[in-house]
C-alpha positions as CSV (number, residue, x, y, z in Angstrom):
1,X,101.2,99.5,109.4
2,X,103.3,98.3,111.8
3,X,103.2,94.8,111.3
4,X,103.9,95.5,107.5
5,X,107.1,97.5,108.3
6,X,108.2,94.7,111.3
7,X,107.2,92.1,108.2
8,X,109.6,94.6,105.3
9,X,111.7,95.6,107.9
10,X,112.7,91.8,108.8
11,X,113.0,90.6,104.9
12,X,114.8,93.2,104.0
13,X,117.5,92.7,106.8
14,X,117.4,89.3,106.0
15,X,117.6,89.0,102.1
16,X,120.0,91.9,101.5
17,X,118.0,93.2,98.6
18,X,119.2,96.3,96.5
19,X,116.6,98.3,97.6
20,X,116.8,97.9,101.0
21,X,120.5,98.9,101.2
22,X,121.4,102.7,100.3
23,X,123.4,105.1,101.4
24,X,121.6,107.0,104.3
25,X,122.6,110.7,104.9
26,X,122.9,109.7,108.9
27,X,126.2,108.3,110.8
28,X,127.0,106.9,114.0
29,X,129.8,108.1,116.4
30,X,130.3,105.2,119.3
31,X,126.3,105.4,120.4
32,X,125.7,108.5,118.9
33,X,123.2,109.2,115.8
34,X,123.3,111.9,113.8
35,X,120.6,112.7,111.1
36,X,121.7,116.4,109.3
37,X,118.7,116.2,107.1
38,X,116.2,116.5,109.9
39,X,118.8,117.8,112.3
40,X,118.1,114.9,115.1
41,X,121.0,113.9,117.7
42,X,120.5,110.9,119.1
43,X,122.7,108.9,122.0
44,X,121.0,105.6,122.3
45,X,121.3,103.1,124.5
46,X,125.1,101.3,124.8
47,X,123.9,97.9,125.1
48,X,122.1,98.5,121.7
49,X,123.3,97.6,118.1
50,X,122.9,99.9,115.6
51,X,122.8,100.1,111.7
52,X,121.9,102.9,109.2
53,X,119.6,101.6,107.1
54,X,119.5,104.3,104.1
55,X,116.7,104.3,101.8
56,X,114.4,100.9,102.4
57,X,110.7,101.9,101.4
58,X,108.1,100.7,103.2
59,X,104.6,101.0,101.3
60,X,106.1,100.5,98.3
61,X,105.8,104.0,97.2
62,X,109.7,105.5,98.3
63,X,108.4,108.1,100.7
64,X,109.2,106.3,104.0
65,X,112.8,105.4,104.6
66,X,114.2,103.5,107.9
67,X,117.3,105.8,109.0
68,X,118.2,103.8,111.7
69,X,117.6,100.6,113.7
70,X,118.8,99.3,117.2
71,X,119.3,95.6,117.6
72,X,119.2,93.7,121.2
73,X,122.8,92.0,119.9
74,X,125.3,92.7,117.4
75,X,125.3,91.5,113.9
76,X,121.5,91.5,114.1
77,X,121.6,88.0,115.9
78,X,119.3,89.6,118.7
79,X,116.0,91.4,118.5
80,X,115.0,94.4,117.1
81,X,114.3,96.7,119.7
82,X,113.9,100.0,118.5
83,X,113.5,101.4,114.6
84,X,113.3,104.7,113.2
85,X,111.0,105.9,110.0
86,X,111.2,109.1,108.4
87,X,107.8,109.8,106.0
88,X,109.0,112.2,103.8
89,X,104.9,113.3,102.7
90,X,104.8,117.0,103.6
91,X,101.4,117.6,104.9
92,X,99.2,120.3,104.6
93,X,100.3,123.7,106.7
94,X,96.3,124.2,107.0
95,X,96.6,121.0,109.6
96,X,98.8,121.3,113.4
97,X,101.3,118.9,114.6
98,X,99.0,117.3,116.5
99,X,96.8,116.5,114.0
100,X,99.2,114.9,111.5
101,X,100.9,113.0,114.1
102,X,97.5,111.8,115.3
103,X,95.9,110.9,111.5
104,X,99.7,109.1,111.5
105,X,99.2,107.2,114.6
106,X,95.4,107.0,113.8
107,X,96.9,104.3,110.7
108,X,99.0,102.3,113.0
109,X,96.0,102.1,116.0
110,X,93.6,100.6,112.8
111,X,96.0,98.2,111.8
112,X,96.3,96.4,115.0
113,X,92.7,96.6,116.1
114,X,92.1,92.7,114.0
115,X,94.6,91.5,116.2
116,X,93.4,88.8,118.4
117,X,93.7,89.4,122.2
118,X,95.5,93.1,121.6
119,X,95.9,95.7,124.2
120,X,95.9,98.9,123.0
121,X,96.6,101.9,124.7
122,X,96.8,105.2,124.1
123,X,97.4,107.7,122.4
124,X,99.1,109.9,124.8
125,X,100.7,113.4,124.1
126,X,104.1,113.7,126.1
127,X,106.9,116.9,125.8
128,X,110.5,116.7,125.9
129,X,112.6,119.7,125.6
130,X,113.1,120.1,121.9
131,X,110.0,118.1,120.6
132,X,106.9,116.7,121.6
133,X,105.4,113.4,120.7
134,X,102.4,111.1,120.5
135,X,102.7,107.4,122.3
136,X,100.6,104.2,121.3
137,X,101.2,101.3,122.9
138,X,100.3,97.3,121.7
139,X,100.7,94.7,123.5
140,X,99.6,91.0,122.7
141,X,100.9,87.7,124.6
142,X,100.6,85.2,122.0
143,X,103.2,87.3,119.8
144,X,106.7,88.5,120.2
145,X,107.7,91.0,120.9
146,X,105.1,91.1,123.5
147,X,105.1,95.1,123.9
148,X,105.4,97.8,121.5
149,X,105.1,101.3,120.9
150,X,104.5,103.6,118.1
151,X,106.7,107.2,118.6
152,X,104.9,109.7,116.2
153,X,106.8,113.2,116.2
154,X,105.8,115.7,113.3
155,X,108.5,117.7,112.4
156,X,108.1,121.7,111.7
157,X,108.2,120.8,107.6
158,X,105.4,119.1,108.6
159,X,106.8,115.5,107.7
160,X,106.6,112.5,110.2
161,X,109.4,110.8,112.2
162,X,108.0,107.4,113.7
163,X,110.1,105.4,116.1
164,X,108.5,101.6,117.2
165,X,110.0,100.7,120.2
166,X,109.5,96.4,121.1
167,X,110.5,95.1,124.0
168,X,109.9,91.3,126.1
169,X,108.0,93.4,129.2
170,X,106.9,96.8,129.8
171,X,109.3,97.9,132.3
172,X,112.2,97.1,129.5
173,X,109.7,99.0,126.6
174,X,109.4,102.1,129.0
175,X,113.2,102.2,129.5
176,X,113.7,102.6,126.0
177,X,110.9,105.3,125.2
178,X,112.7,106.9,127.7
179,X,115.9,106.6,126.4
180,X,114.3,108.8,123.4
181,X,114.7,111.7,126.3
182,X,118.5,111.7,125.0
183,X,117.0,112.5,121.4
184,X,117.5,116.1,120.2
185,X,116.9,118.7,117.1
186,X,118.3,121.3,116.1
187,X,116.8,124.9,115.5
188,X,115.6,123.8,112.3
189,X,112.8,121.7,113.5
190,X,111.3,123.5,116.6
């Protein structure tokens, strides 16, 4: 899965199709995102670029959306460093967080496992003060970007919030999961 969003994710940004612009319901204050739907604050990283991305579906189907990237340069003539996917499904209320957010990261684990000379690690369970979140980390050399990791928070509606982090190392991948420390929600989702 997350080759197929990097791979939709990069023609879209590319090809400026119709469908892949819309008018996204977040906004951006200097290096702050706000999302009121699923009340998330975020205040990323300065040296990052970012760009609402509005309603670009990835599987085809409309019911995940990219709200926001974060680009290594402006005017998207860097990387892609960080992306965040909100999968509007509402799961069951029989099933926990943790077990959506697992089954979640549980696609994006099998999709990488045909990937020659992968490193996968994870997942890992990991608390911040107004969420808590799975981790899975990939990393292969023969591709860029080299590291990656796969963000899977479940919201309390039950839907998913995934954020891929890529990075060239580790030590530059860890520093912007942790920059996700800086990521809050309000009352509505805890």
């Amino acid at each position: 899965m997350i080759r197929k969003f990097a791979i939709f994710l990069l023609a879209c940004l590319s090809s400026w199709s119709p469908e892949c612009l819309g008018q996204g319901k977040g906004s951006i204050n200097g290096n702050v995102f706000r999302e009121p739907t699923l009340g998330l604050t975020y205040e990323f990283p300065e040296k990052l670029s970012p760009e609402l991305e509005g309603k670009s579906p990835i599987r085809g189907d409309e019911r995940e959306h990219v709200i926001l990237t974060l680009w290594e340069a402006p005017q998207h003539s860097g990387a892609l460093r960080i992306a965040f996917l909100y999968d509007t499904k509402q799961r069951s209320s029989d099933r926990t967080r943790d077990t959506i957010s697992l089954a979640y990261i549980g696609e994006v684990k099998a999709s990488w496992m045909g990937v020659k000379n992968i490193n996968i690690v994870g997942p890992a369970k990991y608390s911040q003060p107004s969420y808590d979140y799975w981790r899975l980390d990939m990393s292969a050399p023969d591709q860029a970007p080299r590291y990656n990791s796969m963000i899977v928070i479940t919201l309390s509606d039950r839907r998913v919030l995934a954020i891929r982090a890529a990075a060239p190392s580790q030590s530059e991948l860890d520093n912007e999961v942790d920059s996700l420390a800086h990521m809050r929600f309000d009352q509505s989702q805890k």
